[in-house]
C-alpha positions in Angstrom: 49.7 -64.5 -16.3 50.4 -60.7 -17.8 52.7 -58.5 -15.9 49.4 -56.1 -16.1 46.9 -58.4 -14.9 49.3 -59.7 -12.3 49.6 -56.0 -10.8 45.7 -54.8 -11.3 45.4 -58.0 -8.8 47.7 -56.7 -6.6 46.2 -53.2 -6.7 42.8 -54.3 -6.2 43.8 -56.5 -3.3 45.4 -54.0 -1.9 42.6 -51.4 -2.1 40.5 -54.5 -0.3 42.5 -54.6 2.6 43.0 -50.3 3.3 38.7 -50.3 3.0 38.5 -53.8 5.2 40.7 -52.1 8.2 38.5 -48.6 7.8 35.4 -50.1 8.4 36.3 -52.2 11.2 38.0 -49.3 12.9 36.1 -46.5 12.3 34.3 -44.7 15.1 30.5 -44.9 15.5 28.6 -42.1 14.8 28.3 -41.8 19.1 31.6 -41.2 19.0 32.3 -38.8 16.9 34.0 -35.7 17.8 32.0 -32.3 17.5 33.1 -29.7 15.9 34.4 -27.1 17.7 32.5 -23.9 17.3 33.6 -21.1 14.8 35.5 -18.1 15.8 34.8 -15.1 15.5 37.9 -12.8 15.0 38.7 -9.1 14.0 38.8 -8.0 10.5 42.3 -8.1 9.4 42.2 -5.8 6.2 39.9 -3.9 4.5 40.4 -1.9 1.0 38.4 0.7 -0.4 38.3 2.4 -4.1 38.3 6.4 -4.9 37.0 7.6 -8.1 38.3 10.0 -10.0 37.8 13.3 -8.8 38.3 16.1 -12.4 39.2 19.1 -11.7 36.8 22.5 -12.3 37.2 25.9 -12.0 38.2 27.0 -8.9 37.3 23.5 -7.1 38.9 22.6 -4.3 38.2 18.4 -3.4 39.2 17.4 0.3 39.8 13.3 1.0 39.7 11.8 4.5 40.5 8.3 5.9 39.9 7.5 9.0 39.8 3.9 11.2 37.5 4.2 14.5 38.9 3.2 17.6 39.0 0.0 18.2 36.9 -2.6 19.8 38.1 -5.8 18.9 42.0 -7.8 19.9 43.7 -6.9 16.3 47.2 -5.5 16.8 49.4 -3.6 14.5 49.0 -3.1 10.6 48.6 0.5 9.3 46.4 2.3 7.2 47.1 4.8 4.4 45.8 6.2 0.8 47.4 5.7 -2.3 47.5 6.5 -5.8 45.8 3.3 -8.2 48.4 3.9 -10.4 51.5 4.4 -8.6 50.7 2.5 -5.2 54.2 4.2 -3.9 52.8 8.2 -3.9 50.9 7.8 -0.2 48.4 10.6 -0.2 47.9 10.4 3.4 48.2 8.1 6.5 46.1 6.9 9.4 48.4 7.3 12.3 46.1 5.7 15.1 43.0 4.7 15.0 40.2 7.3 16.3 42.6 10.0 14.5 41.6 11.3 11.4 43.6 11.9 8.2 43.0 14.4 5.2 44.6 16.0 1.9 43.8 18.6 0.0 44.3 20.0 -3.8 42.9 22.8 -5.6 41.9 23.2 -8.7 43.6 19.9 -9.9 42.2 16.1 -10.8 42.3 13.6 -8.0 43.2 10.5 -9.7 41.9 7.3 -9.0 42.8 6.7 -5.4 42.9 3.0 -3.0 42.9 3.3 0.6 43.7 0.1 2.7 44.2 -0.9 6.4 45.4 -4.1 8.3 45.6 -4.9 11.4 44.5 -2.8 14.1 43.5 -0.2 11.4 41.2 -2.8 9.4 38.2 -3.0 11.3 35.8 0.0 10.0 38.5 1.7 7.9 36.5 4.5 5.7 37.4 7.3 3.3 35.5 10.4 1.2 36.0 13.1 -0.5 34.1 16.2 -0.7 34.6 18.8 -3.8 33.9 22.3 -3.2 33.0 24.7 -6.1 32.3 28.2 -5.6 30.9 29.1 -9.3 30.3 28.2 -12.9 29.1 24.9 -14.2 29.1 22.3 -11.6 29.2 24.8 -8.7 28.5 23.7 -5.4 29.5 20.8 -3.2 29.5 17.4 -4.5 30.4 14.0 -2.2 31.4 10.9 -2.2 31.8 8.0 0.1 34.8 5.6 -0.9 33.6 1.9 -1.2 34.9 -1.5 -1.9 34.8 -3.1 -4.7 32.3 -5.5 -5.6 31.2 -7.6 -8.3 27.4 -6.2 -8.1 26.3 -2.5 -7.7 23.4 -0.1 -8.5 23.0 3.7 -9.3 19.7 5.5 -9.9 18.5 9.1 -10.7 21.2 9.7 -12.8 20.0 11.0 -16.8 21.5 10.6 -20.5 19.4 14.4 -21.3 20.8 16.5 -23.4 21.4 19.0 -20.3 23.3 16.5 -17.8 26.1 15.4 -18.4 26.5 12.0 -16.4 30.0 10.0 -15.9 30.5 6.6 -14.8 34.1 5.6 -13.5 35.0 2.5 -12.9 38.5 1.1 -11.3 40.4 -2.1 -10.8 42.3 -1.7 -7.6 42.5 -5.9 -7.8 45.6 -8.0 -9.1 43.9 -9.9 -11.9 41.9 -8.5 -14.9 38.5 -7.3 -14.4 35.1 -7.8 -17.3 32.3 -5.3 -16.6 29.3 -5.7 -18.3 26.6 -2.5 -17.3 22.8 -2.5 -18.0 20.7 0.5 -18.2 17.1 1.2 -17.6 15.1 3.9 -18.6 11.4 4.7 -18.8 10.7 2.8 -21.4 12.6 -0.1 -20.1 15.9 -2.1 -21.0 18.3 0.7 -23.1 20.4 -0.8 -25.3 24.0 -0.6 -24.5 26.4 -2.9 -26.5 29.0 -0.8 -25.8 28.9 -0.9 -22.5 29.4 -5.3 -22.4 32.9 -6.6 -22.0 34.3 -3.5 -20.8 38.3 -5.2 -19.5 39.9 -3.5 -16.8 43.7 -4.5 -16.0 45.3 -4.3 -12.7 45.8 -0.8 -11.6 43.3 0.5 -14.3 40.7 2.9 -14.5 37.8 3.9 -16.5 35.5 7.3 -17.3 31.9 6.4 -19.2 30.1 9.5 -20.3 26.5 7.1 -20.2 25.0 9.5 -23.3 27.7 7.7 -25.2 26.8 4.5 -24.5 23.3 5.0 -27.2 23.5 8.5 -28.2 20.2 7.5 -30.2 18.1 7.2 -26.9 18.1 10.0 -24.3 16.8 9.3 -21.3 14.8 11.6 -18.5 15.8 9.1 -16.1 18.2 6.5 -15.6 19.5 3.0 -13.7 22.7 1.4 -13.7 23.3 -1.5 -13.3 27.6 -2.6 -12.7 28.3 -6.3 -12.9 31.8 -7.4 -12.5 32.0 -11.1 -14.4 35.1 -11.7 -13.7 37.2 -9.4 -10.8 36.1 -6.9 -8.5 35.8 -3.2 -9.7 35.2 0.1 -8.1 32.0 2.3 -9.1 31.1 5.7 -8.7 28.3 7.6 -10.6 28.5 11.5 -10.9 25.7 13.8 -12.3 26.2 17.3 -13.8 23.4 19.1 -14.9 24.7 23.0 -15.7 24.4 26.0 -13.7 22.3 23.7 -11.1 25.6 22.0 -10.1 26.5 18.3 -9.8 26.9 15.6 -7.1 27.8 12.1 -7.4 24.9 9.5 -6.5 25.2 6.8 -3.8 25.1 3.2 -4.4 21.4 1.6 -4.2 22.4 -1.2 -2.4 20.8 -4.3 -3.1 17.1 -4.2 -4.3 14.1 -5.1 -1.4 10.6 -5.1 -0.6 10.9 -1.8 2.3 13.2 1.4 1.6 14.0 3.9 3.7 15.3 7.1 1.7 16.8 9.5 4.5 18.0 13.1 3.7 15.5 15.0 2.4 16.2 18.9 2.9 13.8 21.2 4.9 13.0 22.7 1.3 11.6 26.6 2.1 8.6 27.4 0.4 7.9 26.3 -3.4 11.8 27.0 -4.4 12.7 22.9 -4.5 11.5 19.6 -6.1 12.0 16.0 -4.7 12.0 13.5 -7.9 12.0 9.8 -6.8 12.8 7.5 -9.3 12.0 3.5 -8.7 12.6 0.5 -10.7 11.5 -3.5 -10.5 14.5 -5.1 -11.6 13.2 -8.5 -11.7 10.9 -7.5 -14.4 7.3 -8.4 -12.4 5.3 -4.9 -12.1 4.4 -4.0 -8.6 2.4 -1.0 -6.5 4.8 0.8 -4.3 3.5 2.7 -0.9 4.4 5.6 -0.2 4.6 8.2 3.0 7.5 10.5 4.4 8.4 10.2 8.2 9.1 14.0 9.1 9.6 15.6 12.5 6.5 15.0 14.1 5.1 11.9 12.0 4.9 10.0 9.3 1.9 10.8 6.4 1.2 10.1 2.8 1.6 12.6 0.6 -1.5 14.2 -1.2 -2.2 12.3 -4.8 1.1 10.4 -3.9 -0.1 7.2 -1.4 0.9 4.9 -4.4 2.1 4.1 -7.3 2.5 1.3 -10.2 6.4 0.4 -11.1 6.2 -1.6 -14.6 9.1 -4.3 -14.5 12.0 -3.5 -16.0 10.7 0.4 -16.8 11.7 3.1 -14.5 9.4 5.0 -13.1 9.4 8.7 -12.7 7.7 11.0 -9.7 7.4 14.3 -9.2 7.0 15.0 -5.5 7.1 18.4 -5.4 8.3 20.2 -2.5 6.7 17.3 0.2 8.8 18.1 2.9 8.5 22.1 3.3 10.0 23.1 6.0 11.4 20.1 7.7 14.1 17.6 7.3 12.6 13.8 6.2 12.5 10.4 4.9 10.6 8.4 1.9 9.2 5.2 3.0 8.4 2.8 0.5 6.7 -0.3 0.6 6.5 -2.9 -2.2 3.4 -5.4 -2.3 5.0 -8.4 -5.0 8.6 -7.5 -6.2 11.9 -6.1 -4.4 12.8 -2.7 -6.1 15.7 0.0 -6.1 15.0 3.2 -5.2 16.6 6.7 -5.7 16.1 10.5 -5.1 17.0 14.0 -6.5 16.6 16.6 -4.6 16.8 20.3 -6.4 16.8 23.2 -3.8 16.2 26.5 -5.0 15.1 27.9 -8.7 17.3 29.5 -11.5 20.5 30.5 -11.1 20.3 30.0 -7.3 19.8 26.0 -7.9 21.3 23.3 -6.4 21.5 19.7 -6.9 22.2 16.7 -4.5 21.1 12.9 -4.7 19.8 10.3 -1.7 19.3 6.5 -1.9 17.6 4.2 0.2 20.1 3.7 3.2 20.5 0.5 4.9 19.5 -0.1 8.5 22.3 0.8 11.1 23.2 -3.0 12.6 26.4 -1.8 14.0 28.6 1.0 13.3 28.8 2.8 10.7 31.3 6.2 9.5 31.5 9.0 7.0 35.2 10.4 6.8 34.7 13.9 5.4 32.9 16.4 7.1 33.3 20.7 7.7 31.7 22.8 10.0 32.4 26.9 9.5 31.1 30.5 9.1 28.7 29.5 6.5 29.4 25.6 6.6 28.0 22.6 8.7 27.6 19.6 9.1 24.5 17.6 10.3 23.2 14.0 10.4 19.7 12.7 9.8 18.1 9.6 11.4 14.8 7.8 10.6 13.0 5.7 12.7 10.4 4.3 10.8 9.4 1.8 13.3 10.2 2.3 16.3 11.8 4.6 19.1 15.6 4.6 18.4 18.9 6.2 20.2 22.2 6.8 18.1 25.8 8.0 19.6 27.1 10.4 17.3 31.1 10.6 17.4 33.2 13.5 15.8 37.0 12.0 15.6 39.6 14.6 14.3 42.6 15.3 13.3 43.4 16.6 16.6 41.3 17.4 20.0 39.2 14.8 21.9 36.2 12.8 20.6 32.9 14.9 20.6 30.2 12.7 21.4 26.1 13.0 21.9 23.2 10.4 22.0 20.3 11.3 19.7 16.6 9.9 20.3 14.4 9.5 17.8 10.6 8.8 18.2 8.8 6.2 15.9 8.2 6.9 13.0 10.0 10.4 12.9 12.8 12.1 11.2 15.2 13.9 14.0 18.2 16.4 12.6 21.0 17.4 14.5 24.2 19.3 14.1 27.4 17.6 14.7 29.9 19.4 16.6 34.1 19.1 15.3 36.7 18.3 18.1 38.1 21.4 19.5 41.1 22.4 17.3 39.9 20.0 14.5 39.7 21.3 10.9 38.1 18.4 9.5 36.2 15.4 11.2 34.7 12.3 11.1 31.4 10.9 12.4 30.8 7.9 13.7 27.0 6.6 13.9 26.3 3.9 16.5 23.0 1.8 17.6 22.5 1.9 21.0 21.3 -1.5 23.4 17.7 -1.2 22.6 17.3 0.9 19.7 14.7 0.3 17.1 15.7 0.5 13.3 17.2 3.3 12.4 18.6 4.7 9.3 21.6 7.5 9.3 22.7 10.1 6.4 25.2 13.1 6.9 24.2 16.2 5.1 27.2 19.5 4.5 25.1 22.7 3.6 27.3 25.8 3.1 25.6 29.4 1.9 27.0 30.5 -1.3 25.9 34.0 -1.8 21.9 33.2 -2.6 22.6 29.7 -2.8 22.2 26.8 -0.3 24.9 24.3 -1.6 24.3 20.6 -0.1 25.4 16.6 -0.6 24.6 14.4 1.1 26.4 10.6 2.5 24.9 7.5 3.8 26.0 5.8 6.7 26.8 2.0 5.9 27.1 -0.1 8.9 30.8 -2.1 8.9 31.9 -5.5 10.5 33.9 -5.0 13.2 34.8 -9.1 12.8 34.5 -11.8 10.9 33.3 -15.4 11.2 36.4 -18.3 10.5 34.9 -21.6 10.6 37.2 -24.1 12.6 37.8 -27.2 10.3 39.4 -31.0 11.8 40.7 -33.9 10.4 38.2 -36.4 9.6 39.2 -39.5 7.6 35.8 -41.3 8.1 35.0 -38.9 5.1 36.9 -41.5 3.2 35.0 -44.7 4.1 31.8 -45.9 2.3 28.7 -45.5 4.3 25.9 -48.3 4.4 
């Protein structure tokens, strides 16, 4: 016999004898251990990207961090903002949780910033930034929450018109190279964007888009973005410049859906303002879209405005008007066959005296949920807006500063109403962050922050979401299990 044919014997036999002894020892399926349950443990880090902040004249940008107090058993870690480039120039640092921390520039970029915490400091950690410009082009107050990166992310309301002036930036905050591929959507459906496919980000990069460049050829009245990260994770921000009526970056979409809440809608005075909602079917079916505004005594459908048709894959242009005169409010928006995306811009005042600010639909606040940078002053404040477009709901509103005690009031909101309220700073506090929570009880409710500040005749205004955070995480528990080895009859 063959050395090799002697040895396959010997193999096989083997093999025989190891799959014999499993199946007679194995234990019955009675037996079996359970698995023990998951845990459920605190978050141990969380990281969040900063865009590029470029300088105007006579800006002045603002960038908070904060990490709330905590609730869960996480110990240690810290929690501090950094260049993307040069991880080693700390902007600022968290020095305990419930305490916020801020910087400031004038009249200088911000560059592409990366704030992380661990530890004690991971759970809820948020940042923003808030730019301030008193006049010229882009004058007024533009903001920006910090988010983290993501492989998926929408923008809409933004334009490629010859008057705006509309800048994507994108960042790579990760260890590996990221590919972006982006998408756009206009009212006449799909634009196409070549240049925008295969965009590589290294580590530690960053990128500025002007969108107009992207197909000079096809201006667009209004626009969606569409960021999709096929390799990597990349942070996206979206700002929007339109001349003397100023600029603001637009908040993320979040992910399309069949109900939209769109919170933040100014108590516009008069005629001087116009609400444009802007909606798109991104699975390409065409759908009819409900449509009403939850103010501060009720909800109602606007006049000529009860519904309309989004085309798949074309976005679809509104013009509400002033619809909320005199009082803060909310869109609503109900789809009948396809999920959509949904965004808002919101012009206050006419002319010179114009100012610009976008909304998006905001996500139900599940837990808690904070925005870093806020101001109260002389002509300055700060004030949140909740939505209950259900039911009655009750929020606790907590101002955490840089120093003084935590401010803190519970807000009730009646169905189907849109409640605003001022938000007091910590005594001795030059900046401040709020912190939205759900009360035991409380119907759906959806939270924005809103600064306003009076520049001479105009009424300057951004506006922030609230995105709920996970306090903890689920880790499955795993045990040994050979049976997973044995053939089953």
């Amino acid at each position: 016999m063959k050395r090799t044919t002697l040895s396959l014997a010997v193999v096989v036999a083997l093999l025989a004898a190891v799959v014999g002894l499993a199946i007679v020892t194995r234990p019955t399926e009675s037996k079996a251990a359970a698995p023990p349950p998951a845990a459920r443990v605190p978050v141990q880090r969380a990281e969040v990207d900063c865009p590029l902040i470029r300088e105007l004249p006579g800006s002045s940008t603002v960038i908070s961090a904060l990490t709330p107090p905590a609730q869960g058993a996480a110990s240690g870690g810290e929690a501090s903002v950094v260049d993307l480039g040069d991880r080693a120039k700390v902007r600022t640092k968290v020095e305990a949780p419930g305490r916020l921390a801020s910087f400031g520039v004038d009249n200088t970029d911000v560059p592409p910033l990366v704030g992380t915490g661990s530890g004690a400091f991971a759970p809820g950690f948020s940042a923003g930034a808030v730019t301030r410009v008193p006049s010229g082009a882009g004058r007024g107050l533009a903001g920006v929450n910090c988010e983290a990166p993501t492989t998926d992310r929408w923008f809409i309301g933004t334009s490629t018109a010859d008057n705006r002036d509309a800048y994507l930036y994108l960042s790579n905050s990760k260890d590996t190279p990221a590919v972006v591929d982006l998408e756009l959507f206009g009212p006449n459906g799909p634009i196409d964007a070549e240049a925008g496919r295969g965009l590589t980000l290294a580590p530690g990069a960053a990128q500025a888009i002007m969108l107009r460049s992207l197909n000079p050829g096809a201006p667009a009245p209004g626009l969606a973005v569409h960021v999709i990260a096929r390799t990597g994770r990349v942070g996206a921000a979206l700002r929007d410049q339109e001349g003397a009526v100023g600029t603001d970056w637009l908040p993320s979409a979040g992910a399309p859906g069949r109900n939209l809440v769109l919170t933040g809608l100014p108590p516009i005075t008069g005629d001087a303002g116009n609400v444009q909602l802007m909606l798109l079917s991104p699975s390409g079916e065409t759908t009819d879209v409900q449509l009403s505004i939850a103010g501060k005594v009720n909800t109602f459908k606007p006049v000529e405005h009860e519904s309309t048709e989004v085309k798949g894959n074309k976005l679809t242009l509104v013009d509400l008007g002033p619809v909320n005169r005199g009082d803060a409010g909310a869109i609503k928006l109900v789809s009948g066959r396809a999920d959509i995306i949904a965004g808002v811009r919101v012009v206050q005042g006419t002319g010179a005296d114009a100012e610009v600010a976008f909304l998006s639909a905001t996500p139900e606040l599940t837990g808690r949920a904070v925005v870093a940078e806020n101001r109260v002053g002389d002509k300055i404040a700060s004030t949140v807006s909740l939505t209950a477009p259900k039911g009655p709901a009750r929020v606790k509103l907590t101002s955490l500063g840089d120093k003084g005690d935590p401010v803190s009031q519970d807000v009730d909101v009646p169905a189907g109403t849109t409640v605003q309220v001022p938000v007091q700073a910590p005594a001795g506090a030059t900046r401040f962050a709020v912190l939205a929570e759900p009360q035991p009880g409380s119907q759906p409710v959806h939270a924005v922050r809103t600064i306003t500040e009076q520049m001479n005749k105009t009424t300057a205004f951004t506006v922030q979401p609230f995105v709920p955070y996970a306090d903890t995480v689920v880790v499955p528990n795993a045990r040994a299990d050979l049976s997973l080895l044995v053939p089953r009859d």
